[in-house]
C-alpha positions as CSV (number, residue, x, y, z in Angstrom):
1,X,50.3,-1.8,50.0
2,X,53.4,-3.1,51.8
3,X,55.2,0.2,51.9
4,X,52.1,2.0,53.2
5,X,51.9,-0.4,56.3
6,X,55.9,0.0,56.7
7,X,55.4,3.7,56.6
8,X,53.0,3.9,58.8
9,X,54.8,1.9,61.6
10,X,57.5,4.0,61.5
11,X,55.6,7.2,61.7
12,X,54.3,6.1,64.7
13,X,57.5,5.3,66.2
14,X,59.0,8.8,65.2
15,X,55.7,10.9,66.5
16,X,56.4,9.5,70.2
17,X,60.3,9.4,69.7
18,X,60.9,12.4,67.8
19,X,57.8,15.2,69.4
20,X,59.2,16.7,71.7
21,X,62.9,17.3,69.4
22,X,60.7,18.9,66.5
23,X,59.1,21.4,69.0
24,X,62.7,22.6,70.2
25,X,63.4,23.2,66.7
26,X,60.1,24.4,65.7
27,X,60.5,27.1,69.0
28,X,64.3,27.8,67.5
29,X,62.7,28.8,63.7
30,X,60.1,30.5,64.5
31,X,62.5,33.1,66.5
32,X,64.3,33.6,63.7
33,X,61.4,33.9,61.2
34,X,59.9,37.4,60.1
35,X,56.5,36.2,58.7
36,X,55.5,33.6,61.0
37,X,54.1,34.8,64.6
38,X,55.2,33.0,67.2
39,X,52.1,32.1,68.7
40,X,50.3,29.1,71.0
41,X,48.1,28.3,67.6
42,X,50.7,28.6,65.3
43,X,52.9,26.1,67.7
44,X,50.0,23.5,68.0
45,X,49.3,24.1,64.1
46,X,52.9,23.0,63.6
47,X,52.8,19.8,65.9
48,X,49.2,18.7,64.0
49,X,50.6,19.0,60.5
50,X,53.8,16.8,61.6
51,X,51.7,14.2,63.1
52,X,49.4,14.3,60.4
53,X,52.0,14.7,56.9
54,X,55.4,14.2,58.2
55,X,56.2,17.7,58.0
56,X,59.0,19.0,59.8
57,X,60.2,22.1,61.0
58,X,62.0,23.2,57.9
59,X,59.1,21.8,55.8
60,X,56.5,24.2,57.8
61,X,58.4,27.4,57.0
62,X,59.4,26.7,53.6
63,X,56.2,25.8,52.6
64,X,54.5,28.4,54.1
65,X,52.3,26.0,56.3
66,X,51.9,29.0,58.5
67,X,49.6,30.8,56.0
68,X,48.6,27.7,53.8
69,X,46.1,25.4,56.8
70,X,44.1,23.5,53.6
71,X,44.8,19.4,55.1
72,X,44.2,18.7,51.4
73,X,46.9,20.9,49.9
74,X,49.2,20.2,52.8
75,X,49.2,16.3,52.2
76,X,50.3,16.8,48.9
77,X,53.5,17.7,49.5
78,X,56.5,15.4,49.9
79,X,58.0,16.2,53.2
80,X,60.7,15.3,55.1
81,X,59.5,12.7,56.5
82,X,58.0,11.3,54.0
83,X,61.1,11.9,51.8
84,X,63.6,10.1,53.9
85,X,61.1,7.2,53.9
86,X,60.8,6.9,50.1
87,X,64.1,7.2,49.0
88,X,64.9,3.7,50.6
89,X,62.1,2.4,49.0
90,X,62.4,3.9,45.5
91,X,66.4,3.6,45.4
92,X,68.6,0.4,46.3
93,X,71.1,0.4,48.6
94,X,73.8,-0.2,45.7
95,X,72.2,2.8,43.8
96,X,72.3,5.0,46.6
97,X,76.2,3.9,47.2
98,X,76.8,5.0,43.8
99,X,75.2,8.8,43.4
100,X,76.4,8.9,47.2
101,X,79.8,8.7,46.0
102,X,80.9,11.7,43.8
103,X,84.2,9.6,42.3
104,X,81.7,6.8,41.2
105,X,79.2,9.4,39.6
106,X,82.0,11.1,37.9
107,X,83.3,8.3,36.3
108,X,79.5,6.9,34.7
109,X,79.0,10.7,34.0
110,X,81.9,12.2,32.2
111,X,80.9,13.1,28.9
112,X,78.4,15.2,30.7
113,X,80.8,17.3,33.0
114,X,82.2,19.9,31.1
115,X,85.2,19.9,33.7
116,X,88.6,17.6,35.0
117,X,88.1,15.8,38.3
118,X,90.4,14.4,40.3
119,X,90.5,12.3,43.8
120,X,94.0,13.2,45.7
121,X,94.3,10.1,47.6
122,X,93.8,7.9,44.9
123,X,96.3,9.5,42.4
124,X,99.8,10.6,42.7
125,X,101.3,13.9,42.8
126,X,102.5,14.5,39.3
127,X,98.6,13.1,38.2
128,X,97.4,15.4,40.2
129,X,98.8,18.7,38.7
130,X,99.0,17.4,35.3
131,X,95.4,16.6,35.3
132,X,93.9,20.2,36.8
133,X,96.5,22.8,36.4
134,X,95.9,26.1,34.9
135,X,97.7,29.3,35.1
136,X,94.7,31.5,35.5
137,X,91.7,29.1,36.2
138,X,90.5,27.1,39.5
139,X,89.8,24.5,41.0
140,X,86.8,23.3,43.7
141,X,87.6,21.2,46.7
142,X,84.7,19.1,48.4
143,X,84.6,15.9,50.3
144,X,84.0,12.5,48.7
145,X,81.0,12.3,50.6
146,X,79.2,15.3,51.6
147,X,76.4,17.3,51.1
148,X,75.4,21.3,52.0
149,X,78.5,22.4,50.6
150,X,80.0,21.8,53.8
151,X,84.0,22.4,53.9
152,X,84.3,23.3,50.1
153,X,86.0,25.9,48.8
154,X,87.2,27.5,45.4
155,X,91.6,27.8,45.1
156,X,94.0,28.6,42.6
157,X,95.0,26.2,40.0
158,X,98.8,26.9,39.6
159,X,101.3,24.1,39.5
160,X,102.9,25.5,43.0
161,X,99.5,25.8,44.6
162,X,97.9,22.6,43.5
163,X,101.3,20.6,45.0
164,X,100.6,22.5,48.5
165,X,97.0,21.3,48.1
166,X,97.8,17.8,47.3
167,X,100.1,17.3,50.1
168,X,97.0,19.1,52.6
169,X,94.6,17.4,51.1
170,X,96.3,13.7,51.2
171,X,97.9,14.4,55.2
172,X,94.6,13.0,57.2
173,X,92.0,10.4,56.8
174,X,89.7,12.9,54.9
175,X,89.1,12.0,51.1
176,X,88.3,14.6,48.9
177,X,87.1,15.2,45.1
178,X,88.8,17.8,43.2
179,X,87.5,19.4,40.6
180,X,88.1,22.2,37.6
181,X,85.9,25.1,38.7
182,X,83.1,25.5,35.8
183,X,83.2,29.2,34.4
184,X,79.6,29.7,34.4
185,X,78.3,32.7,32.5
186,X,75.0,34.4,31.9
187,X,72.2,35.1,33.8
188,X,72.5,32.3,36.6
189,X,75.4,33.1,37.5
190,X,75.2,37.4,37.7
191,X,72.3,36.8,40.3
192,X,75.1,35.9,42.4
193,X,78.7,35.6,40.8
194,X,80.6,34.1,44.2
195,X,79.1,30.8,43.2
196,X,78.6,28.2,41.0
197,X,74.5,29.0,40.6
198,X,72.6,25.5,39.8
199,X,69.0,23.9,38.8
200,X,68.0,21.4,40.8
201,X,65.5,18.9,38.8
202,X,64.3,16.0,40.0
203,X,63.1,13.0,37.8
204,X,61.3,10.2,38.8
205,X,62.1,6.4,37.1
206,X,58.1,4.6,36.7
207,X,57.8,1.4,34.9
208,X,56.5,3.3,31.8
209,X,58.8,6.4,31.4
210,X,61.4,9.0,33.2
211,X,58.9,12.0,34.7
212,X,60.0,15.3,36.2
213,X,58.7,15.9,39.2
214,X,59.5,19.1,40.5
215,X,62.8,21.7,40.1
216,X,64.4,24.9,41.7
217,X,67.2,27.4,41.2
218,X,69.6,27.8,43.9
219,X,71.6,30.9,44.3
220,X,74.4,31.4,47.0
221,X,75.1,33.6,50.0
222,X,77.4,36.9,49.2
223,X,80.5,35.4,49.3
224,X,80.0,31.9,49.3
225,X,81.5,29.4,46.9
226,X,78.6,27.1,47.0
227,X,74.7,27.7,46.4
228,X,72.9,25.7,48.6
229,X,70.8,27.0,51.4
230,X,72.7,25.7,54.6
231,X,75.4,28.0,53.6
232,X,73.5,30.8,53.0
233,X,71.7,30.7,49.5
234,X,68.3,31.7,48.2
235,X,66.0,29.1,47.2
236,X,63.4,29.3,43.6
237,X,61.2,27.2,42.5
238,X,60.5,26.4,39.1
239,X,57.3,26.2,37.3
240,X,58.0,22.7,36.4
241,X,55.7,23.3,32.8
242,X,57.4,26.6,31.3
243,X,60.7,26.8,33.6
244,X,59.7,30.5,35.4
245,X,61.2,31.1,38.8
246,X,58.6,32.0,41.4
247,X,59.2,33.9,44.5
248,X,62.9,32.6,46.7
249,X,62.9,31.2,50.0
250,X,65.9,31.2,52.1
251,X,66.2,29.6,56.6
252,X,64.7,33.1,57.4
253,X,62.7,34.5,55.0
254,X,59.9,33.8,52.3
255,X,58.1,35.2,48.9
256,X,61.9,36.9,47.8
257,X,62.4,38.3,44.8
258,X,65.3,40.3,44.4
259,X,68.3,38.3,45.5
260,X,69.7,39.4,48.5
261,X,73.0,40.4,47.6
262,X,73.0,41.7,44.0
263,X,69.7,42.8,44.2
264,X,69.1,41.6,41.1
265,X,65.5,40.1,40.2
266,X,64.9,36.8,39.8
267,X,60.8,35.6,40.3
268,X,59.5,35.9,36.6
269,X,62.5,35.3,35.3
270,X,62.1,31.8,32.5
271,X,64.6,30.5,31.3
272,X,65.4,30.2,27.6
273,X,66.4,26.8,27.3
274,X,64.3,24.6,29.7
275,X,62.8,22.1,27.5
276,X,66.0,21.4,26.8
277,X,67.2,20.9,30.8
278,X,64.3,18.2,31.3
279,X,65.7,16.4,28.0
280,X,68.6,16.5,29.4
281,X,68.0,15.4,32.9
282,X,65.4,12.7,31.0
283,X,68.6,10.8,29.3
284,X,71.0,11.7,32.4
285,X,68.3,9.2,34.2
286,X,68.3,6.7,31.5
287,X,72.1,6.0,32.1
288,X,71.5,5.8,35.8
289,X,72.4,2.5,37.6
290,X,69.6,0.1,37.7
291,X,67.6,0.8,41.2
292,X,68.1,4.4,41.2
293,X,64.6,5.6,41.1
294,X,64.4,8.9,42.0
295,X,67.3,11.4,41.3
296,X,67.6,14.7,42.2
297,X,70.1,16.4,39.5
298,X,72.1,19.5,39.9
299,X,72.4,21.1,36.5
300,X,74.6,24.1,35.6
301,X,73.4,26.3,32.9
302,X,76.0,28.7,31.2
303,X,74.4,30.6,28.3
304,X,73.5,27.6,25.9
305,X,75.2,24.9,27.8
306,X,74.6,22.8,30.6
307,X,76.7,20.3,32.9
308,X,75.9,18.0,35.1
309,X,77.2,18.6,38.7
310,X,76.1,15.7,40.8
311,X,73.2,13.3,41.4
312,X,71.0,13.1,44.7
313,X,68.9,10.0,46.1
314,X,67.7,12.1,48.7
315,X,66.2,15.2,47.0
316,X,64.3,17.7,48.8
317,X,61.1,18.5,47.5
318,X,60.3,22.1,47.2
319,X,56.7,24.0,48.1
320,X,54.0,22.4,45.6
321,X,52.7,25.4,43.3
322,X,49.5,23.9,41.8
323,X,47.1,22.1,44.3
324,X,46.8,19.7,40.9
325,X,50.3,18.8,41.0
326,X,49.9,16.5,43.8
327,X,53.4,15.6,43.6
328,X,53.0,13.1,47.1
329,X,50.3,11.1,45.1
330,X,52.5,10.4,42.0
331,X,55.2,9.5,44.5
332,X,52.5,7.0,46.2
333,X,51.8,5.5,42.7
334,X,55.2,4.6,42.0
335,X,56.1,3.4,45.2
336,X,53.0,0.7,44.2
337,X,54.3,-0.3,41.3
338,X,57.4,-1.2,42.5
């Protein structure tokens, strides 16, 4: 009952700091949207639903609020809101530190990588190259601490190449995570082969057992060296019971099922081996650091193998599928038995 009266309190202070900011975005979206009209109703619709569940503007588009008005259905989703809430109740500080930190999640994680890693400015030159170099292979540059993909990028892994990079790389205050770039193969990755194309599954820690909450497939932007939908990507969810895709969503569109840049289709597409992602994912959250509750994983699948890539404590929760699923009420019940 304590995080309900702390969550509350908090919502109360966000619908009279943060109103009138969520309209300007909400106005800025709904320009840009092609299914949702950009009417008085649909405006006021918007404001209700993020005084009432939390949701946000990104939430009301993605989850196609616009068409979907049940209250019921609505409050079982896990929005924004409500997601940036929970995640400091369901994971520690310490925990959050940790899967916040690529380095440290490396480390606890290695067997389960499938690639060489290395941090520039905590290694010396000669490490460096010795530890990622290959004559024909690559490597993938992101920051220590980041998230979106943003400033990441794929480069050769010569000897000469990865000397430039380490003195570029090492010159500011920046700290960066390199990494061997995973060859993915197979389906994942044709539906658009500028990326590295990844599940995200999400597991939630109860006091009785590890349970999978939701999960999606994320495919890049043409061109784009990372998958995620700030830079570009296509968004599918996951049946979370038989592992189909369902129709993508992307910042501008909805109910997508070709991606956009191969063409290729992906909604109805199940994938082989998913019993064997949520076993995975299951013991991946078994090792996790005491206090990490909820983890949102980012698996790679390459034909009959999978990788971990990182770990999330502040997973977005996709559009619920089933109105049984109630996903927000088996959030609730954890957060009480905590």
């Amino acid at each position: 009952m304590k995080w309900r009266l702390g969550y509350y309190k908090k919502r109360v202070k966000q619908i009279i700091g943060k109103k009138s900011n969520m309209l300007s975005i909400y106005d800025e979206m709904v320009k840009k949207s092609d299914r949702c009209p950009d009417t008085r109703f649909n405006r006021f619709d918007f404001l209700c639903s993020y005084i009432m569940f939390g949701t946000e503007p990104e939430d009301y588009f993605s989850y196609d609020f616009f068409e979907r008005r049940n209250p019921f259905f609505r409050n079982h989703h896990v929005t924004r809101t409500r997601m940036n809430y929970i995640k400091e109740k369901l994971n520690t500080p310490s925990a959050i530190k940790i899967l916040n930190s690529k380095a440290d999640f490396n480390s606890i994680y290695e067997e389960y990588l499938g690639r060489k890693w290395c941090c520039p400015n905590d290694s010396d030159e000669e490490t460096f190259v010795s530890r990622l170099v290959s004559e024909n292979g690559e490597v993938f540059v992101k920051f220590l601490s980041g998230f979106g993909g943003k400033g990441a990028f794929r480069t050769s892994a010569d000897a000469d190449n990865l000397r430039r990079l380490y003195k570029e790389l090492t010159e500011g205050d920046a700290k960066y995570i390199v990494e061997e770039y995973y060859d993915q193969k197979g389906f994942l990755r044709e539906v658009n082969p500028s990326s590295l194309n990844t599940l995200r599954v999400t597991t939630l820690r109860t006091p009785k057992d590890i349970v999978p909450l939701y999960a999606y497939y994320r495919a890049g932007g043409a061109d784009s060296a990372v998958d995620n939908l700030h830079s570009g990507g296509v968004r599918y969810t996951i049946d979370i019971k038989n592992g189909e895709f369902l129709k993508g969503i992307n910042y501008t569109g909805n109910n997508i099922e070709n991606h956009p840049s191969t063409g290729i289709k992906v909604a109805g597409y199940i994938l082989p081996l998913w019993h064997d992602v949520i076993e995975f994912v299951t013991k991946l959250h078994k090792m996790a650091p005491e206090g990490a509750n909820l983890i949102g994983w980012d698996v790679c699948v390459s034909d009959d193998k999978m990788v971990v890539i990182e770990g999330n404590a502040g997973p977005g929760f996709p559009q619920e599928i089933r109105f049984a699923d109630n996903t927000w009420k088996k959030v609730r019940k954890c957060l009480s038995a905590i």
